[in-house]
C-alpha positions as CSV (number, residue, x, y, z in Angstrom):
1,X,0.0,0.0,0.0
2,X,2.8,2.3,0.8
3,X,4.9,1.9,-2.3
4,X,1.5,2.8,-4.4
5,X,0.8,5.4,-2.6
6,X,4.6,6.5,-2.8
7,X,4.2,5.8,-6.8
8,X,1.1,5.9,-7.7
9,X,0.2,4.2,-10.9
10,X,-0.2,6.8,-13.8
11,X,-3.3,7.2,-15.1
12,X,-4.0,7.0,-19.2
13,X,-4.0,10.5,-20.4
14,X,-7.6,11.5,-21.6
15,X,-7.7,11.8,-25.7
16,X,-8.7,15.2,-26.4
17,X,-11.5,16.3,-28.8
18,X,-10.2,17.7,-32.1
19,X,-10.4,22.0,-32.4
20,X,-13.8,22.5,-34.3
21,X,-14.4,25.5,-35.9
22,X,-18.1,25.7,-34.0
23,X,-19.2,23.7,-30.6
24,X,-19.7,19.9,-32.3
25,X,-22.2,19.0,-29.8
26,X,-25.9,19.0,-30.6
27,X,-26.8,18.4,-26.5
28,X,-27.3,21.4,-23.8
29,X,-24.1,22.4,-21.7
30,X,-22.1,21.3,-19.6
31,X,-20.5,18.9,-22.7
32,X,-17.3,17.8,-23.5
33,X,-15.9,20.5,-26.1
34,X,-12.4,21.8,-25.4
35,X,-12.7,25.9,-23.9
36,X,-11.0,26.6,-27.3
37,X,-13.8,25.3,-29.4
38,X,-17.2,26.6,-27.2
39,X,-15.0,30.0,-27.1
40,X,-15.3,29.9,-31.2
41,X,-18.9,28.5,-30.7
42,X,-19.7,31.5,-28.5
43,X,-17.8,34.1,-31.2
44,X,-19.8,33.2,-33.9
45,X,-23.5,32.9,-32.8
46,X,-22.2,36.7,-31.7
47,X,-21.6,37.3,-35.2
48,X,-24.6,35.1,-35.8
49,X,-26.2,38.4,-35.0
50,X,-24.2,40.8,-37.2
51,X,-25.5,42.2,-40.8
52,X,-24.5,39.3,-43.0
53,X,-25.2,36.7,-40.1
54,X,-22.6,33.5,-40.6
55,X,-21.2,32.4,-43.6
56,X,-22.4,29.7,-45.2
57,X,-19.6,27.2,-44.5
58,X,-20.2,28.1,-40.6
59,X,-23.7,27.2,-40.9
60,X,-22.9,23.8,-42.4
61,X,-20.3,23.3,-39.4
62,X,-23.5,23.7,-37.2
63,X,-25.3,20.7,-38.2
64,X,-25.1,17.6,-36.2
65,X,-23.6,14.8,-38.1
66,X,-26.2,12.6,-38.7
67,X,-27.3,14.9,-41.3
68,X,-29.9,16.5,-39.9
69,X,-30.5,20.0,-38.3
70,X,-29.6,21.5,-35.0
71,X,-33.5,21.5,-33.4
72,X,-35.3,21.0,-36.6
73,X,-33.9,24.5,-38.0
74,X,-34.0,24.5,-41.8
75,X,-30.9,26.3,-42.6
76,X,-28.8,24.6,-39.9
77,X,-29.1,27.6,-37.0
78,X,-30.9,26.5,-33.9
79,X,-34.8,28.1,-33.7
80,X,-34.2,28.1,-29.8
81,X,-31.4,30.9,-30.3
82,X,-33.1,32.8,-33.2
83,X,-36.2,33.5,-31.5
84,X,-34.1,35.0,-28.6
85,X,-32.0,36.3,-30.9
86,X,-33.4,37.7,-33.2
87,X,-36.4,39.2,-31.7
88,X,-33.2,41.2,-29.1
89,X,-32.0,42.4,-32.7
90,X,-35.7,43.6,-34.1
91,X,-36.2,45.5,-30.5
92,X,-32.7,47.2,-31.0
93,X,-33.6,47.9,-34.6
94,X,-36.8,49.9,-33.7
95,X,-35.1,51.6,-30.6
96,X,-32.1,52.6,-32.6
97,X,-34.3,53.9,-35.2
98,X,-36.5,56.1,-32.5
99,X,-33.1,57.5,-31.0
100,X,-31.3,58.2,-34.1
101,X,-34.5,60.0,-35.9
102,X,-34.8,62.1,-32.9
103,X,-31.4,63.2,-33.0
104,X,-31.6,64.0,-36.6
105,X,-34.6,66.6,-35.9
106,X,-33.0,67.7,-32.9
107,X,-30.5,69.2,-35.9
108,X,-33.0,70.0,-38.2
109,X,-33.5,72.7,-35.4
110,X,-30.1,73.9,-35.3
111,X,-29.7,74.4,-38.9
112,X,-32.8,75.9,-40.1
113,X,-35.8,78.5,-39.3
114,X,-38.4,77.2,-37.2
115,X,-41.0,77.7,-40.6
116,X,-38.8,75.2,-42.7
117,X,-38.8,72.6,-40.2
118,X,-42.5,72.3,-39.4
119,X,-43.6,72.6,-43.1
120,X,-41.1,69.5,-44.0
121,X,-42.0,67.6,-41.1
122,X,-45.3,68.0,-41.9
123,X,-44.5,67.0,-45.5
124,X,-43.0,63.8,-44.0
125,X,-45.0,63.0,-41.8
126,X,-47.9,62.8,-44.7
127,X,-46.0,61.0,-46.9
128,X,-44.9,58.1,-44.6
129,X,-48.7,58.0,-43.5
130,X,-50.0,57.5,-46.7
131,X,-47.4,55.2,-47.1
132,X,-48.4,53.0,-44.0
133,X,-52.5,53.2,-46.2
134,X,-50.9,52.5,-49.0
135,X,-48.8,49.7,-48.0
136,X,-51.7,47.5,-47.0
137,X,-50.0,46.6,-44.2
138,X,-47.9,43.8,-46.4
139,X,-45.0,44.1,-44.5
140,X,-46.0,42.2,-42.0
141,X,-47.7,40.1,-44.4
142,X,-44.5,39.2,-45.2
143,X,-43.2,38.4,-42.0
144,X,-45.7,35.7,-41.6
145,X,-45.3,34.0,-44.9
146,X,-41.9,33.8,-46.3
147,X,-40.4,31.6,-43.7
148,X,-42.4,28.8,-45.0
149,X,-42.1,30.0,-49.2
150,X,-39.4,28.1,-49.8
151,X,-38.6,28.3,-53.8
152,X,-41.9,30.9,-54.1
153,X,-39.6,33.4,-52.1
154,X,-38.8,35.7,-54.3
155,X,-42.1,35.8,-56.0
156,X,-43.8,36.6,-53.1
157,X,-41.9,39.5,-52.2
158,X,-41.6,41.3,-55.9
159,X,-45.6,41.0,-56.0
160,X,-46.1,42.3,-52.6
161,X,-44.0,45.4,-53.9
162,X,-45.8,46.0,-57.0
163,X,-49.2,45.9,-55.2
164,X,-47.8,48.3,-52.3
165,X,-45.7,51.0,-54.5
166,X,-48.9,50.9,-56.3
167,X,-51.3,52.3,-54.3
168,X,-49.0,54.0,-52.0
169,X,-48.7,56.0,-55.7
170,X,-52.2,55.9,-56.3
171,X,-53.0,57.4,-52.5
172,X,-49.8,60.1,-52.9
173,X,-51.6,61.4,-55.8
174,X,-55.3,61.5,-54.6
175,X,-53.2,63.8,-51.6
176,X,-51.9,66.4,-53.6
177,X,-55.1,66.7,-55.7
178,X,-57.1,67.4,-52.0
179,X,-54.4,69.6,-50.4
180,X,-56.5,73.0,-50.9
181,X,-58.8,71.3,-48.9
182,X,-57.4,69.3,-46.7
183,X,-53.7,70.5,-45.6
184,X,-53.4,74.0,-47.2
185,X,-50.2,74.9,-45.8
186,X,-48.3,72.0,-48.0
187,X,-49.2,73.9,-51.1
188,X,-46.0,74.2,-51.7
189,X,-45.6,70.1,-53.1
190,X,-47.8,70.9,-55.7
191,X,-45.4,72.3,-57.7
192,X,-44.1,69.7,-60.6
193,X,-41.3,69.0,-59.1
194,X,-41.8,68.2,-55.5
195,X,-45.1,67.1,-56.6
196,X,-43.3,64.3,-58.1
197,X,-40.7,63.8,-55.4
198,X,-43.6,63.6,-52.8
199,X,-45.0,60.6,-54.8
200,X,-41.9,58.6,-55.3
201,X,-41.1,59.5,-51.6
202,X,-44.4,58.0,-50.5
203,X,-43.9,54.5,-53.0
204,X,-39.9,54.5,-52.0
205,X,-41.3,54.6,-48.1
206,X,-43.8,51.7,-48.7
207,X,-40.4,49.4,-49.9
208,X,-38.0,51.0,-47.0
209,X,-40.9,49.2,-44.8
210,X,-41.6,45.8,-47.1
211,X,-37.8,45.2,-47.3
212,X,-37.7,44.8,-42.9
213,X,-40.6,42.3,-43.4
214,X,-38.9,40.5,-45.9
215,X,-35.4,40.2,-44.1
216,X,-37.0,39.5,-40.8
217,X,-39.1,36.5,-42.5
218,X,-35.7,35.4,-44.2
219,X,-33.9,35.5,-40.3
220,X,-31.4,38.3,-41.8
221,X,-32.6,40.2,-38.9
222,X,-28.8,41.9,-38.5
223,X,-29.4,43.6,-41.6
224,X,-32.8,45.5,-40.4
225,X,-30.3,47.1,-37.6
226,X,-28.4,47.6,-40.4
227,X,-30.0,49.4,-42.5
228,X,-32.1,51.6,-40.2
229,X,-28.8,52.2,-39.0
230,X,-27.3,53.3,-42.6
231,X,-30.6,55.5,-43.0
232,X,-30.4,57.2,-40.0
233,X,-26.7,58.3,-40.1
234,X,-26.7,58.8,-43.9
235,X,-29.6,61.5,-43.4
236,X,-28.3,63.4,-40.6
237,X,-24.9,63.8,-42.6
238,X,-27.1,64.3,-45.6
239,X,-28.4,67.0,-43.6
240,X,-25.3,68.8,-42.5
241,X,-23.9,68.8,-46.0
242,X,-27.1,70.6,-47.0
243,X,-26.8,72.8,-44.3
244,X,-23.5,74.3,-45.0
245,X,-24.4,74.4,-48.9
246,X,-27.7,76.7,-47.9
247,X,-30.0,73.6,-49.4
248,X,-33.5,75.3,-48.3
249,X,-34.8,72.1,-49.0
250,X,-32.4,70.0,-47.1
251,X,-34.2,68.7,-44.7
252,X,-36.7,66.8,-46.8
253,X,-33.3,65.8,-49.5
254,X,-31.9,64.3,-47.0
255,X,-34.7,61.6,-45.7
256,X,-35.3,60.8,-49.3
257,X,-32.0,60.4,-50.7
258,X,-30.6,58.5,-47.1
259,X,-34.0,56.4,-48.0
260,X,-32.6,55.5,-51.6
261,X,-29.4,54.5,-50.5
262,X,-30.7,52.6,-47.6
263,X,-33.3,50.4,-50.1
264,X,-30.6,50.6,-52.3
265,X,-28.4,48.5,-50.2
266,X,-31.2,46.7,-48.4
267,X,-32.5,45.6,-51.6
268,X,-29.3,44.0,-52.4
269,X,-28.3,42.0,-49.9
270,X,-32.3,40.7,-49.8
271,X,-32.1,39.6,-53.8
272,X,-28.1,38.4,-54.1
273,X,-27.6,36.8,-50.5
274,X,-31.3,36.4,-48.2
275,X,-33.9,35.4,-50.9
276,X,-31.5,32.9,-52.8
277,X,-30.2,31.3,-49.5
278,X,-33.5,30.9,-48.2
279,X,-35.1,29.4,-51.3
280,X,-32.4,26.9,-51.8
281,X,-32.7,26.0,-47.6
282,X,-36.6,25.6,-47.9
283,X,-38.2,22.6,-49.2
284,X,-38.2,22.0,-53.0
285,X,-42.1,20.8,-53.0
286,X,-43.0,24.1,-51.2
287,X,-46.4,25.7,-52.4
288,X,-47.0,29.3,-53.4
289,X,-48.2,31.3,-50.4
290,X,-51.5,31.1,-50.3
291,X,-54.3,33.9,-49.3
292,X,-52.0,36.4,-48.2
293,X,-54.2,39.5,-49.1
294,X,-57.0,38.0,-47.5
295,X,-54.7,37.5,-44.1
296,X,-52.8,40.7,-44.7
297,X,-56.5,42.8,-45.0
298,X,-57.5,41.3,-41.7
299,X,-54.1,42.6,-40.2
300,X,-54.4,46.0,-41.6
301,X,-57.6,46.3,-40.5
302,X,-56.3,46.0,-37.1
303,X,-53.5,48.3,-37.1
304,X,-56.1,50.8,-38.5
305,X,-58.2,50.5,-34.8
306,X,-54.5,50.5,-33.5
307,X,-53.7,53.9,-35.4
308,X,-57.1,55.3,-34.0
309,X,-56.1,55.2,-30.3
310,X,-52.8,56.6,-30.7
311,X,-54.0,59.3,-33.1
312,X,-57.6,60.2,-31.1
313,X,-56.5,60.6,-27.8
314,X,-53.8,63.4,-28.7
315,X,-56.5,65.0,-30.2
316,X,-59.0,65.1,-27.4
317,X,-56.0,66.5,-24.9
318,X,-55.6,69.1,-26.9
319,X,-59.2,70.0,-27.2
320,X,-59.5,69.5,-23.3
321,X,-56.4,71.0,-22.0
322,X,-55.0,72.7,-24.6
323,X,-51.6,72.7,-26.2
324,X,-49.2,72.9,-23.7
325,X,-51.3,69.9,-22.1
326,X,-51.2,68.4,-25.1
327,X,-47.0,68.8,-25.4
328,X,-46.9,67.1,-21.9
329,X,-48.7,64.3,-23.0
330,X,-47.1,63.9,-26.2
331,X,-43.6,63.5,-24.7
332,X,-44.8,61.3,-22.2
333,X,-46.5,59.0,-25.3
334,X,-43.7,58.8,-27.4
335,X,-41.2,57.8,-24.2
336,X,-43.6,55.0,-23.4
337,X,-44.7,54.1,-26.8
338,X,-40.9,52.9,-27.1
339,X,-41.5,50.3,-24.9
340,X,-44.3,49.0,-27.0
341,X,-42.9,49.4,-30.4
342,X,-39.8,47.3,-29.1
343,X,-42.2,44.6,-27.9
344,X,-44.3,44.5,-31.1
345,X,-40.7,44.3,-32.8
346,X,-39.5,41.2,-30.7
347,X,-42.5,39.3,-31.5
348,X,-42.5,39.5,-35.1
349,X,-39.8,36.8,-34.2
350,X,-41.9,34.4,-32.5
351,X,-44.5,35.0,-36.0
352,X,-41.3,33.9,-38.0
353,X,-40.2,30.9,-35.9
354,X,-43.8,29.7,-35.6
355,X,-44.4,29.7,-39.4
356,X,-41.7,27.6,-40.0
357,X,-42.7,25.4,-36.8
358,X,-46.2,25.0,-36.2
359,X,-45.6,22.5,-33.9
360,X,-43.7,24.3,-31.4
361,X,-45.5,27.7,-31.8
362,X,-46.8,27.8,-28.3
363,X,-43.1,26.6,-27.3
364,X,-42.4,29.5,-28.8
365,X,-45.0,31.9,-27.0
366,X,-44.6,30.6,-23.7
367,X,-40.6,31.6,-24.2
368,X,-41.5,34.9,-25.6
369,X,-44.0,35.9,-22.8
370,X,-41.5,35.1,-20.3
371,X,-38.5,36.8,-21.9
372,X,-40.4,39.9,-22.9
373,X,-42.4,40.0,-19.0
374,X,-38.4,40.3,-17.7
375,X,-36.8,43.0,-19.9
376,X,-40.0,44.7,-19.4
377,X,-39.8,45.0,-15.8
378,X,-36.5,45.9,-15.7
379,X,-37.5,49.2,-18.1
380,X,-40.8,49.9,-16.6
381,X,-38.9,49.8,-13.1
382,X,-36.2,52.0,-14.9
383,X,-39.1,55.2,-16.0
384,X,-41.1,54.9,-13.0
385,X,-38.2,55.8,-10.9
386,X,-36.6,58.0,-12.7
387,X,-39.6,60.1,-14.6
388,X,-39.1,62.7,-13.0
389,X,-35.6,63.2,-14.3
390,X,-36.1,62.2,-17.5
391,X,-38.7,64.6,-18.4
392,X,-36.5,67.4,-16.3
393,X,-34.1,67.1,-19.5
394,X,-36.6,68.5,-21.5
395,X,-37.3,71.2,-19.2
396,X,-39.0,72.0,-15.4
397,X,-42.6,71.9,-16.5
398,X,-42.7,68.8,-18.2
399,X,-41.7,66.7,-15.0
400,X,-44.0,69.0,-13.1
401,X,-46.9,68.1,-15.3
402,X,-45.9,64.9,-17.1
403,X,-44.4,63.2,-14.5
404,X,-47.6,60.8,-13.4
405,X,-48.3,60.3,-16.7
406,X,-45.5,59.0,-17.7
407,X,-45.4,56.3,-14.8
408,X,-48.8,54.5,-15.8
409,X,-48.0,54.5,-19.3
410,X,-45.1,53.2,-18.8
411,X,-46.6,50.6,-16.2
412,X,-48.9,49.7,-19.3
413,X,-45.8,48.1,-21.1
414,X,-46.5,44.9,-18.6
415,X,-49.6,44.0,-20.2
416,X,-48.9,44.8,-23.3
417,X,-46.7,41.4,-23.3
418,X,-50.0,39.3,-23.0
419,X,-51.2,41.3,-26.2
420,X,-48.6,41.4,-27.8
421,X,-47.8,36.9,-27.4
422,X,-52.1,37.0,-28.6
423,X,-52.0,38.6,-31.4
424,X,-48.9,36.9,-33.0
425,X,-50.0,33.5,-32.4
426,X,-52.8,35.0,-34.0
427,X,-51.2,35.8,-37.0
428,X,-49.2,32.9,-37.0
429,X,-52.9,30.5,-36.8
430,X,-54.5,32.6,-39.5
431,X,-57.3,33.7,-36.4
432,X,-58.4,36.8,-38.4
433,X,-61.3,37.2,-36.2
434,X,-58.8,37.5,-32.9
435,X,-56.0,39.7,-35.3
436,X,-58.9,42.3,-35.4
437,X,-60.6,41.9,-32.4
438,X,-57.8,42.4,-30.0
439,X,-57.1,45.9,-31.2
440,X,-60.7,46.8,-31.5
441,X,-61.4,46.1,-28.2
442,X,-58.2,47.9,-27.4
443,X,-59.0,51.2,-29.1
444,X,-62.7,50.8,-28.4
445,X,-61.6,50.9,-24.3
446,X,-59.3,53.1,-24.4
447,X,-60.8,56.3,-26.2
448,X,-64.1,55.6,-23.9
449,X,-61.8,55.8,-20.8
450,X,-60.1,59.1,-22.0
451,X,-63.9,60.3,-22.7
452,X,-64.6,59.9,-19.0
453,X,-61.7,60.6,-17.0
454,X,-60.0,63.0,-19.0
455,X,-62.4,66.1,-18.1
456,X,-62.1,64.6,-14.1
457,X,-58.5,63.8,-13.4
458,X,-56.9,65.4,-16.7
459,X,-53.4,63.9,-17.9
460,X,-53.4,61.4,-14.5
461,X,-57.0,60.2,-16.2
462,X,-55.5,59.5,-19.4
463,X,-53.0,57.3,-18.1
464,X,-55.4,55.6,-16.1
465,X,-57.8,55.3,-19.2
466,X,-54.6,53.5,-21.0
467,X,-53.6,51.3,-17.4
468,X,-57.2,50.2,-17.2
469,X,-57.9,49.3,-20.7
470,X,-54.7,47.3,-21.3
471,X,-54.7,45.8,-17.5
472,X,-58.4,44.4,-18.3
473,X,-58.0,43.6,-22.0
474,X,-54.9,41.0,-20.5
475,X,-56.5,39.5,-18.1
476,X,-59.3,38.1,-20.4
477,X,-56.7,37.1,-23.0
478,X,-54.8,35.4,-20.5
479,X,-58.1,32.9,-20.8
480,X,-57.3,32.5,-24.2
481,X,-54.0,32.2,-24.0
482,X,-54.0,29.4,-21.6
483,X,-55.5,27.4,-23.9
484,X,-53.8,28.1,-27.0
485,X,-50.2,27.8,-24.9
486,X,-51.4,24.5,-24.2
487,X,-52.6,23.3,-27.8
488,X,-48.3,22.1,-28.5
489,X,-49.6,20.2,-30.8
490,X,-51.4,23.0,-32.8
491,X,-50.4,23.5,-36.7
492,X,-51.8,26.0,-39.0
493,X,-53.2,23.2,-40.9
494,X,-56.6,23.3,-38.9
495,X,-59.1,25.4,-39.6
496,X,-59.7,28.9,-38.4
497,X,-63.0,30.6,-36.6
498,X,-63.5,32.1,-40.3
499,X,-62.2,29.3,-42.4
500,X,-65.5,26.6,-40.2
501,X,-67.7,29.5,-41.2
502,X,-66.6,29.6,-44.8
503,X,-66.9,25.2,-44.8
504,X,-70.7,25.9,-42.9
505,X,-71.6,28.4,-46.3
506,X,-70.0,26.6,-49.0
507,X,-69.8,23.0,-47.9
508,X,-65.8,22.6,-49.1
509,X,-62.9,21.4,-46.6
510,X,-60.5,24.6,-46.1
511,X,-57.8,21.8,-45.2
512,X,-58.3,20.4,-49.1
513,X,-56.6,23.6,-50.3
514,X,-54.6,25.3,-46.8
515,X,-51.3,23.2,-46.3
516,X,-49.1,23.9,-43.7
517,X,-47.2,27.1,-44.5
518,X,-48.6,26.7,-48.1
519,X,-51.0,29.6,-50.0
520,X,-52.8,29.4,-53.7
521,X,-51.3,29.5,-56.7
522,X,-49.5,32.5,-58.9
523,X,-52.9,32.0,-61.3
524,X,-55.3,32.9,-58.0
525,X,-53.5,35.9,-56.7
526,X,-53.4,37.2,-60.0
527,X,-57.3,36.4,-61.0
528,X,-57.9,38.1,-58.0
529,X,-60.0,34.7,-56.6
530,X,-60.8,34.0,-53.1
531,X,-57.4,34.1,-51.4
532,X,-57.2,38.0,-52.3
């Protein structure tokens, strides 16, 4: 015993796994891998996240070897870390784009009269609101369905920008025709020129928005940052440069040529690199999408009861309190409203990764409820607490007046989680009748709130109109979302609320012609049949 322990036996040394370029293992940590290789794993899914995401020998590297996919991903990333992922990137996109824009009129100030800056805001401000009516809302039609298009990819996304540059056109035009009626001070953009600018602007807008849905559905979500990145830089440099040359019309040059370059290069990473790579990943049987118009009308009509709310209520502050009132509110709005553009953002990832996974869509949601409930809280926390001082940047009488305001908006961010998880498994099931009815109800509660407790309680009954109505709306989708969470076996082949009522009228099977992920043919779109 002695002499072993005064020379013990030597143990066989341990044969160590070979460098890989990515982790090998398919299984959840701890695993084997050297530090060298999960270091290089952990690199690239950094990078994963970068414009360009990984190249395409890196994404081959990721697949286990047995020749399948790393958790049933089609193009060899894991879903698990692109939902995350991806929806983090979408939430910085929107953020980045709220910050930078603000910063850009924040020198629009500095460099020209007071006069030139409201009539081109105003000027923008119409065209990218025509452009949001004219777009038909196809953006986020596109979102939904070109994860599962496969080889119909690029099809799918030319046709949806014919149709939107279309009427975003057609509504530019029927504008400028009704501006002596309607907006009299933009006169000026009926001369020839401009008047032609102003339309162009309006159709370039509706593909600056398109070209985000179509990256997003493709996963090149680093590119969205991207690009909104590229636009938002290129215009404020834009904008100096037009500054010292004396440009009067700087400002609105700019936007649109910052906008050109930014579809410009958008455009072609979507048509060389995203569109080709996903067709080629996606499954050579694919169908054409099928009735997309018909999904994307249902969706617009939503985000029309959406609009209302958030275009109403301004208008009955200033009415009841005036316009200083009014600038109190606004600012308060817009700081809040950041919260819920970055949550509507984030989801659009969980519509992505349950269209190309049924299966695992309430996976999905159940993930994406509790991700979103946790950054929320930590922001929410963040405003309520320190209101006071960030409305003091902005000057003393906003934190006197706005300061309560703010808070319960911001606390509205909390249920806006439970909407938000609703209404994109709702787009992901084809539930028109729940895509629409959420945000009616929604709008519906909120302006009656404002109604009542605006004239009692003044800006603190406005955010209490907006707590109630969001706080009660959640609670009763919470119902429904218990049992759709539930339903992990759920597909989009069954058939929706509307789809039983249209088998009840007509007597067919909606499951002869809805696939999973599939849509009707090029021939129905363009005879303008059922599915449009």
């Amino acid at each position: 015993m002695a002499s072993l322990l005064d020379h013990p036996r030597p143990r066989p040394r341990r044969r160590r796994r070979p460098m890989a370029a990515t982790c090998p293992c398919p299984v959840a940590m701890p695993c084997d891998c050297s530090f060298r290789a999960l270091l290089r794993a952990r690199l690239r899914s950094v990078r994963a996240a970068l414009p360009g995401g990984l190249p395409a020998r890196a994404r081959t590297d990721r697949r286990p070897a047995d020749g399948g996919t790393a958790e049933g991903s089609a193009d060899g990333r894991p879903r698990s870390d692109a939902l995350m992922r991806n929806g983090h990137v979408l939430a910085a996109s929107s953020i980045v784009a709220a910050g930078l824009g603000g910063f850009f009129w924040l020198l629009a100030t500095r460099y020209y009269a007071v006069e030139t800056v409201g009539r081109s805001y105003a000027a923008l401000s119409a065209a990218m609101f025509l452009s949001t009516l004219g777009s038909l809302n196809l953006g986020d039609a596109l979102v939904r369905f070109v994860p599962a298009a496969g080889r119909h990819t690029r099809s799918l996304v030319l046709r949806c920008y014919v149709i939107s540059i279309g009427f975003s056109a057609t509504v530019a035009v029927g504008f400028l025709l009704l501006i002596p009626v309607v907006a009299p001070d933009l006169a000026f953009l009926r001369g020839p020129v401009l008047a032609v600018a102003f339309v162009a602007a309006t159709a370039g807008y509706s593909v600056f928005v398109l070209q985000d849905g179509a990256l997003t559905g493709t996963r090149r979500t680093g590119w969205v940052l991207g690009e909104n990145a590229v636009f938002a830089v290129t215009k404020t440099v834009l904008l100096a440069a037009c500054a010292v040359l004396a440009v009067s019309s700087g400002i609105m040059l700019a936007w649109a040529a910052a906008m050109l370059i930014s579809i410009g290069l958008a455009n072609l990473v979507l048509f060389r690199r995203a569109v080709p790579s996903h067709e080629a990943a996606g499954p050579a049987d694919a169908e054409p999408p099928q009735r997309v118009l018909r999904w994307a009308g249902a969706d617009y009509l939503g985000n029309l009861f959406s609009f209302a709310s958030y275009s109403v209520v301004p208008l009955m502050v200033l009415a009841q309190l005036g316009p200083e009132g009014s600038a109190y509110y606004s600012l308060a709005f817009v700081i809040a409203e950041t919260l819920f553009v970055a949550t509507f953002s984030m989801g659009h990832s969980l519509v992505v990764e349950g269209a190309r996974d049924p299966h695992r869509l309430a996976e999905y949601a159940r993930r994406m409820l509790r991700h979103t409930g946790l950054l929320l809280a930590g922001a929410v926390l963040v405003i309520v607490a320190g209101a006071p001082l960030i409305l003091g940047v902005f000057g003393p009488a906003y934190a006197e007046h706005g300061t309560t305001v703010l808070r319960l908006m911001a606390l509205c961010a909390l249920p806006v989680a439970v909407i938000n998880v609703v209404i994109q498994m709702a787009r992901v099931r084809r539930a028109l009748p729940w895509m629409i009815g959420v945000r009616v109800a929604s709008s519906a509660m909120v302006i009656t709130l404002v109604a009542v407790l605006l004239p009692r309680y003044g800006l603190t009954g406005v955010g209490l109109a907006w707590l109630i109505a969001e706080y009660v709306l959640a609670a009763g989708l919470l119902l429904v979302l218990r049992g759709w969470l539930r339903a992990t076996d759920r597909t989009d082949t069954g058939p929706t609320d509307t789809e039983r009522t249209d088998t009840e009228r007509t007597g067919t099977d909606p499951t002869d012609t809805v696939r999973s992920g599939t849509e009707p043919t090029d021939k129905e779109l363009a005879d303008g049949g059922e599915p449009a």
